[in-house]
C-alpha positions as a printed Julia matrix, in Angstrom:
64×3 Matrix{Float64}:
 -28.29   40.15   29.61
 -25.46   41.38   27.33
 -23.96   38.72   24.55
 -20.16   39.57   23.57
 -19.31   38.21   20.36
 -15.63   37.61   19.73
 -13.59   38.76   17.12
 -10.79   36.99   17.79
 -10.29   33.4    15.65
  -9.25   30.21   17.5
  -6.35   27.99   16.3
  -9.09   25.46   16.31
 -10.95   27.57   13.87
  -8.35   28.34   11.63
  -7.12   24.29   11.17
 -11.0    23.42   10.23
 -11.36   26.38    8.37
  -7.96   25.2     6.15
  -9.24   21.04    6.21
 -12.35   22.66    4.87
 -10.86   24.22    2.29
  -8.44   21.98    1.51
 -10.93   19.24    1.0
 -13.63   21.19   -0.97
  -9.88   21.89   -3.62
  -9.8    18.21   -3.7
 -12.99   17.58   -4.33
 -13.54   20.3    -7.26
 -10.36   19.14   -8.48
 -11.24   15.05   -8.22
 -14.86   16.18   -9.9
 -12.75   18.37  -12.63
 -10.11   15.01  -13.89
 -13.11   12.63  -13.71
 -15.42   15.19  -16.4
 -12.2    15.55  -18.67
 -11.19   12.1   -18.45
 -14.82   11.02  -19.54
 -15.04   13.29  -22.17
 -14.37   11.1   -25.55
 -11.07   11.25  -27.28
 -10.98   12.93  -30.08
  -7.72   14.76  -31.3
  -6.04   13.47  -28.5
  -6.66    9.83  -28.65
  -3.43    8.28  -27.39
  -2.2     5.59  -29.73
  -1.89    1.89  -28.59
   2.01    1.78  -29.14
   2.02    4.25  -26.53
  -0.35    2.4   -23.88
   2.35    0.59  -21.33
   0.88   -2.59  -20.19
   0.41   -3.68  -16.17
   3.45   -5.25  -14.64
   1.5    -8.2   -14.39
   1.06   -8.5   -18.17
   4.87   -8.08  -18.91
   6.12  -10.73  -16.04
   2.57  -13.14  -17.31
   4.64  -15.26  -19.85
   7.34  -16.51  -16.57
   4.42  -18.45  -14.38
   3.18  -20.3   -17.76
């Protein structure tokens, strides 16, 4: 018996191969913000002044 492999690449192949890589970029890049936003400030330490509160904080002072 005599196995023929094909050469030839399905559409189906070529939309999982590109949600496979498209979710292993997301991934690396999800895993990559998480590390640096974890890392402790430093230099870079944002100042309070320039921290904007929640909406719900600003509109707080109307239900009181």
């Amino acid at each position: 018996m005599e196995y023929r492999v094909s050469t030839q690449t399905s559409t189906l192949d070529h939309v999982l191969a590109a949600s496979l890589a498209a979710f292993s970029m997301f991934v690396v890049g999800y895993t990559a913000t998480r590390v640096y936003l974890n890392q402790p400030s430093g230099q870079n330490a944002i100042a309070e002044s320039q921290v904007i509160p929640h909406q719900a904080t600003l509109w707080s002072d109307l239900g009181r």
